[in-house]
N, C-alpha and C positions, 0 to 999 in steps of 0.2 A: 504493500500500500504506500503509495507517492503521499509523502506531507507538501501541501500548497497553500502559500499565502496569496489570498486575496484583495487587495487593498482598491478599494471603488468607495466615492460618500454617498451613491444615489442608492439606497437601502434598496429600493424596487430591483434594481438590476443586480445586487449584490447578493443577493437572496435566493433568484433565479439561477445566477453563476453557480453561484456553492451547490444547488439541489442538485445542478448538472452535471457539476463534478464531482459528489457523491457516491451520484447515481452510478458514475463511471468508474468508484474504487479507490477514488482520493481522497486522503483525511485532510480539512480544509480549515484553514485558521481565518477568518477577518480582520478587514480591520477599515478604519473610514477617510484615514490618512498617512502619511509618511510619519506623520511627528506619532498619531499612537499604534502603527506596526512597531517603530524604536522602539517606544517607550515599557510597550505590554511585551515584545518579544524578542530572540536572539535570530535576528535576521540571516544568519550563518547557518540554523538549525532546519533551513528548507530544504527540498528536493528541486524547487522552481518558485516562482513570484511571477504573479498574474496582476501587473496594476494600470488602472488606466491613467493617462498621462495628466490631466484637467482634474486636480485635486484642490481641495483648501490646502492652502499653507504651503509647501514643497510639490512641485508638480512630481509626478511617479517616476520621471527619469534621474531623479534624485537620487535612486536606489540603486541605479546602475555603479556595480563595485563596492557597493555596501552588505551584499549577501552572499561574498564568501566565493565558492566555483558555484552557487546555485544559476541556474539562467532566468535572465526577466523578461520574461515576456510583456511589450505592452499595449493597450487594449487606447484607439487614438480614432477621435471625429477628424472629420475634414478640416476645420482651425490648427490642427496641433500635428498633422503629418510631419512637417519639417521636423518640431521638435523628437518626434519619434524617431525619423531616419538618422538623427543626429547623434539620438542616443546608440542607435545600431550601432556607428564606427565607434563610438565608443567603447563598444562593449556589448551592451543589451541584445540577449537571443535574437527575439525578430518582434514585431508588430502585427495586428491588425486595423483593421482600419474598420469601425463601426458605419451600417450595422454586418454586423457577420452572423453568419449560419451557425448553428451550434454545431454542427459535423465538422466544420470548418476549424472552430476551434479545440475542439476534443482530440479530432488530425495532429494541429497544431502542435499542441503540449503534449502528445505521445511521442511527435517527434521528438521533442528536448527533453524527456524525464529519461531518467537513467534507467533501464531495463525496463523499456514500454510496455504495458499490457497488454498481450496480443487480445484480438476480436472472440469472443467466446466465453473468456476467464470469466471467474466470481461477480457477480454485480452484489452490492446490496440494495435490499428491499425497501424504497426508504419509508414506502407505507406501514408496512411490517415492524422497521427496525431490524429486522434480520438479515443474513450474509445467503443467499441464495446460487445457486447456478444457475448465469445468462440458459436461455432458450439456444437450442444448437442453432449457429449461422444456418443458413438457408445454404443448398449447393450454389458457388458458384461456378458459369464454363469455365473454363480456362480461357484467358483472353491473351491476345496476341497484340502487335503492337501496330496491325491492322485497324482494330475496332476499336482503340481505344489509349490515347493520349496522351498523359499526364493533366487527369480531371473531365477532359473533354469523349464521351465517350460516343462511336456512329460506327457502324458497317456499313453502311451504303458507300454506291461507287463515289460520290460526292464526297463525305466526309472521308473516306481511305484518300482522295485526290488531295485535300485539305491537309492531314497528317501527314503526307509524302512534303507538302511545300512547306511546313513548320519546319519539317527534320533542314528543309534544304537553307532556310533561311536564319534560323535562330544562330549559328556559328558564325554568319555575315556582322559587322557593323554599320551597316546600310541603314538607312532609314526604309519603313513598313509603312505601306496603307493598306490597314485593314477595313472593307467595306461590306455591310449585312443588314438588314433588316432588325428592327431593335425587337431585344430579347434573344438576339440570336447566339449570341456567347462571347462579344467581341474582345470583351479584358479578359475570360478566359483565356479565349488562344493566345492575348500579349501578354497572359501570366508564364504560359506553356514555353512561351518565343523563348523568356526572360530566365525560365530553369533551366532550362534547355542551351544555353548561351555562355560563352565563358563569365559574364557579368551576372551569373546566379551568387554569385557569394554578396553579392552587396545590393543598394536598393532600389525596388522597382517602386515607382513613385507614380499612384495615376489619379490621375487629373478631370473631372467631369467638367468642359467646359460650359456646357449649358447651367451646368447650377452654381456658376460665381454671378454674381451681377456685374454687368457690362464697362461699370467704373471702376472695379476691385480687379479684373482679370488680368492687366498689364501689369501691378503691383505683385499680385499671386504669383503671377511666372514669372519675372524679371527680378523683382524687389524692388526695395526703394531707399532711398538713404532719409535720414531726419530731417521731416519739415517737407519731405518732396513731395505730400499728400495731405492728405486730412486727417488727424489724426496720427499720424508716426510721431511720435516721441522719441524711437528709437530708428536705428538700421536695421532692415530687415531683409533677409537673403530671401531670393525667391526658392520658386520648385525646380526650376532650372539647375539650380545651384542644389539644391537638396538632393537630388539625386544623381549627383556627381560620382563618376564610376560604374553606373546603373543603369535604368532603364526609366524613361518617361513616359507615359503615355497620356495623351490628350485624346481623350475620347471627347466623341462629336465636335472634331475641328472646325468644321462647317461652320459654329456658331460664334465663331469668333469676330469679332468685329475689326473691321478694314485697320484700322490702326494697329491692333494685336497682330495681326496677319502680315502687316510690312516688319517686323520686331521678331517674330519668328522666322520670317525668309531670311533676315540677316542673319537668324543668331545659327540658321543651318548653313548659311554661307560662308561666315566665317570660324564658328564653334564658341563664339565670344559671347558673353551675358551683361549688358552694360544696366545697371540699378536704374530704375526711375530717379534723375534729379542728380546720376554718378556722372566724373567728368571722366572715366577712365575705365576700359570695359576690363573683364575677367574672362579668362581662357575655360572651360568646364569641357571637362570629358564626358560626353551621354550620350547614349542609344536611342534615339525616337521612334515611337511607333504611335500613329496616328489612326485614330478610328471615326465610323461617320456611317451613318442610315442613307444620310444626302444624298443625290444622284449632283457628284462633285463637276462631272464633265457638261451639265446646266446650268450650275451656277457660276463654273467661268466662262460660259456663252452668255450669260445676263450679265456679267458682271458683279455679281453680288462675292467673289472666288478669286483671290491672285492666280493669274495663271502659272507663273513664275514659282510664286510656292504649289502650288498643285504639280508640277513637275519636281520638285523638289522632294516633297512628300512621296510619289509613288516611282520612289526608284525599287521599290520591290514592295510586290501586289498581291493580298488573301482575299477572296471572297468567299465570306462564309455564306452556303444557302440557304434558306429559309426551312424548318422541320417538314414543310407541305411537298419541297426537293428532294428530303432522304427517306425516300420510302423504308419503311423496316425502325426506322433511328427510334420514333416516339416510342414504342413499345420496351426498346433496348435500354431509352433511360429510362422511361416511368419503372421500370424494374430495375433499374442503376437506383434509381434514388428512394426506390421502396428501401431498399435492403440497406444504403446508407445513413438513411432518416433510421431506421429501426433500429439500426448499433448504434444513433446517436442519442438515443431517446431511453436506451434498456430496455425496449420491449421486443415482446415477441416479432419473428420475420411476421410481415403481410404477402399476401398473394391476390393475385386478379381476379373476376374469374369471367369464362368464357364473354360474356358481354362486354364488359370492361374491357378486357383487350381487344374485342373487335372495335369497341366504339374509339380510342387510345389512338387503333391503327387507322383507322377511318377519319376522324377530325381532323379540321383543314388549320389548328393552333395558329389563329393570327397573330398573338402574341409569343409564338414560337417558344423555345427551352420557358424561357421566364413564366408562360403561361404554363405549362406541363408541370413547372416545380409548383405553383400556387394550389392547381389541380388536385397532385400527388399529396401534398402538406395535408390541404383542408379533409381530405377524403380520410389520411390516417390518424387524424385528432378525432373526428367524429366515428370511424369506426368502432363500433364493438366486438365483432367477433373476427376470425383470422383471416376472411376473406372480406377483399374491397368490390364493392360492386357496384353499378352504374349510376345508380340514385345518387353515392357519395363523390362521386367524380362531376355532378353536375353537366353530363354531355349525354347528347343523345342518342338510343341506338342506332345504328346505320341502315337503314332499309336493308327488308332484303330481297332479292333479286327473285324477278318471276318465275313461277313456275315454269312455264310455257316458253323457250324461245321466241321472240317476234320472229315476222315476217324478215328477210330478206333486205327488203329495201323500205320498211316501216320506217327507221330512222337512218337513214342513209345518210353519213357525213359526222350521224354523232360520233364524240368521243368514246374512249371504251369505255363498258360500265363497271371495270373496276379501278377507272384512275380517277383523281379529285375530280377533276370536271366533269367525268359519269356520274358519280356519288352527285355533285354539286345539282345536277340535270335531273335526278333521279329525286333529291328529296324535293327540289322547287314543286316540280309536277304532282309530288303526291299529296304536298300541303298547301297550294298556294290557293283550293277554295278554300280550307278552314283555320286558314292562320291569315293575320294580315302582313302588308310588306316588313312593318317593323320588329314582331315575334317570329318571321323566318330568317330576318337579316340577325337579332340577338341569338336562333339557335343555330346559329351556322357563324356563330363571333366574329362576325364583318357587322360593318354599317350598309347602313342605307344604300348608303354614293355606291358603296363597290357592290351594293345586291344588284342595282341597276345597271352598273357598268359591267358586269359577266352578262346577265339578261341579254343585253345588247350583244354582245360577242357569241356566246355560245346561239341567240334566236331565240328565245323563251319569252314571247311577249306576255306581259301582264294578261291575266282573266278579263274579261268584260264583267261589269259589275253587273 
C-alpha cells in the first residue's frame, strides 16, 4: 500500500481525490496547505505528493525538494501551467493540467509510485470498510501497434494510416498541422507526437487558443515585461518560453487574431520570443504543433489566415477522420473505455449487449470520440446491473433491414444500406411521418441545417403535410 499526500484547500475536490485513491489501494494523508502538510507531517515519510499548485499561502511547487526522493506530482488550471512546467525542471515528477479524467490520473501516479499496483490486485471496499479482491479484468485481445497508439486506440484502414504518420513524424523537429473535426482527438495525437519524440522527457505545454480572450492571448504566449499591460506588476515569461525544450501546442490556431498570427510567423521564423513591451528578443528551443477544426485553406482565400504562416505551420500534415470514417473504431473504444473507466472507478468490468453494440456501430457521433466518452460515462454511472444496454447509452436502435429484398431498380442510385448514408436514408423514411424535422434531426445528433442539407444530397424531399 502507497502512502500519499494530498495537499488541495477546495474540500469538495479533496475529498473526491482521497475516495479515489483509496478506492485504488492508497493510504492517503490530507492536508489544505503547504504550511499545515509541514507543520502536521514528515514530508520525507511519503511514497508520492499529489498537490495542486493555486494554494493559500505557498503555492504546491513549494514542495518540490522538500519531500525527500518522494515524487510531486502537481494537479495545475490553465493560470498556473507555467508555474507547473517550471517546477518540472526543477524537479517535480510531472503535472496535470485540470480538468483530468480520473483514469488519467490513477495512470499517472502508478506510473511514479514505487512498485505500481498492477490492474487486478486488492481494492478496498470503501463502502464496507473492508480489503476485498478487484472483480477479475475483463479478457483483453492482444493489441498490436496497428490498433492502437499510445492512448489513441482505431483499427480501421484510417486510423492504422494515422499511427503509421505519428511513428513517421514524432522523431522530426518540424513543425505539425494537425487538422479534424472537434472531439476528434486532436491533443491526443500531439500528446502521442510529444512521447513518442526525443522531447518526451521534458514539457508539453498546450494551449487552447479559443478560450484566452483576444486581449490576454499575445501576453499568454509571448509575455510581457512590467507595466507593458494592464495589470503586470511583474515580468512575466510567456508559454513560449514555458515550454522551452518541449513541445507547444496551440490548438485551434484559427482563432487567433491577425496580430497574434504576424508574432507567431516571426517567432517560427526566427525561433526568437520577444516579451510584450521587451527591447530584446530571447532565442527558445520548441517543437510546434498546431491544431484546428477550421477549413484553414478558406480562410486564407478570405483572408481572415496569414498565408505565410499557414505555410509555415503545415510543413508536416495529420488529418484525423471523423468516428462516422472509421468504421469498426466506435465499438473498439466504447469497449476501450468500458474497461478503463471500470479499473478507474473499482468496479466490476461492464459489457454491451447485442443492441448497444449495434446501435454504438451504427451512430453517425457528431461529436465524435468526445461524444462516445460522455455516452460511455453516463451509461456506467447509471447502470445497475453488469450489462449496459441501449436505454442507458441514450441512442437509438438502428433499423433493421427488410425482410424482402426490393426490387432491382426500386432504389437505383441509392447508397448501400449498410453505410451511414443507407442507415441515414433508411431511418429518414421510416420516421419522417411521425417524428417532426427537429426530433429526427436530435435523434440522429445533427441539426436542422445539416438534416436538410443531406435531404438535398442524398433526394429525400420533405413529406407533404
Amino acid at each position: 500500500m502507497s502512502r500519499i499526500l494530498l495537499v488541495e484547500d477546495e474540500v469538495v475536490i479533496r475529498t473526491e481525490l482521497r475516495r479515489l485513491l483509496v478506492r485504488h489501494g492508497h493510504d492517503v494523508i490530507e492536508a489544505g496547505s503547504v504550511e499545515d502538510a509541514s507543520a502536521d507531517h514528515d514530508l520525507r515519510a511519503f511514497d508520492l505528493v499529489l498537490a495542486d499548485v493555486r494554494l493559500p499561502g505557498a503555492p504546491g511547487t513549494a514542495l518540490v525538494g522538500q519531500c525527500g526522493g518522494a515524487p510531486v506530482v502537481l494537479m495545475t488550471s490553465y493560470a498556473t501551467v507555467k508555474a507547473a512546467v517550471d517546477a518540472v525542471k526543477r524537479g517535480a515528477a510531472d503535472y496535470l493540467s485540470k480538468p483530468f479524467d480520473h483514469a488519467e490520473l490513477v495512470a499517472l501516479l502508478d506510473h511514479h509510485l514505487p512498485g505500481a499496483r498492477p490492474a487486478g490486485s486488492a481494492l478496498p471496499d470503501v463502502a464496507k470498510g473492508a480489503s476485498v479482491p478487484a472483480p477479475p479484468a475483463p479478457p483483453v485481445p492482444p493489441t498490436t501497434e496497428d490498433d492502437e497508439l499510445d492512448g489513441m486506440v482505431g483499427g480501421s484502414a484510417a486510423m492504422r494510416e494515422v499511427f503509421a504518420r505519428v511513428r513517421k513524424v514524432a522523431p522530426s523537429e518540424a513543425t505539425l498541422l494537425v487538422l479534424g473535426e472537434s472531439g476528434t482527438g486532436k491533443e491526443t495525437l500531439a500528446r502521442a507526437v510529444h512521447r513518442l519524440s526525443p522531447r518526451r522527457q521534458l514539457a508539453f505545454v498546450p494551449v487552447h487558443c479559443a478560450a484566452i480572450p483576444e486581449g490576454q492571448i499575445e501576453g499568454e504566449l509571448f509575455g510581457y515585461e512590467r507595466g507593458a499591460v494592464p495589470g503586470a506588476i511583474s515580468a512575466r515569461a510567456g508559454l513560449c518560453e514555458a515550454a522551452e525544450g518541449g513541445t507547444l501546442l496551440l490548438d485551434e490556431v484559427a482563432e487567433l487574431p491577425p496580430k497574434v498570427q504576424a508574432r507567431l510567423l516571426r517567432f517560427l521564423q526566427t525561433g526568437e520570443v520577444r516579451r510584450v513591451g521587451a527591447t530584446r528578443a530571447r532565442r527558445v528551443d520548441v517543437r510546434l504543433i498546431a491544431a484546428t477544426r477550421r477549413d484553414l485553406v478558406a480562410m486564407v482565400r478570405d483572408g481572415s489566415f496569414m498565408s505565410d504562416l499557414y505555410f509555415r505551420l503545415r510543413v508536416l500534415e495529420i488529418r484525423l477522420p471523423p468516428l462516422r470514417e472509421r468504421p469498426g473504431d466506435a465499438l473498439r473504444l466504447a469497449e476501450s473505455l468500458l474497461r478503463r473507466r471500470a479499473w478507474a472507478m473499482g468496479r466490476a468490468p461492464l459489457t454491451l449487449t447485442p443492441e448497444a453494440r449495434a446501435a454504438i456501430a451504427a451512430a453517425p457521433w457528431p461529436g465524435n470520440i468526445r461524444e462516445l466518452e460522455n455516452a460511455v460515462h453516463r451509461a456506467m454511472v447509471l447502470a445497475d446491473a453488469s450489462e449496459i444496454g441501449l436505454e442507458l447509452l441514450g441512442l437509438d436502435a438502428p433499423p433493421q433491414p427488410p425482410l424482402t429484398a426490393p426490387a432491382a431498380d426500386a432504389h437505383e442510385g441509392e447508397p448501400p444500406s449498410d453505410s451511414l448514408e443507407g442507415y441515414f436514408r433508411r431511418f429518414v423514411l421510416e420516421h419522417q411521418h411521425e417524428l417532426t424535422e427537429t426530433e429526427i434531426a436530435r435523434r440522429l445528433g445533427i441539426s436542422r441545417k445539416a438534416l436538410w442539407e443531406r435531404r438535398q444530397r442524398l433526394g429525400i424531399p420533405r413529406p407533404r403535410s
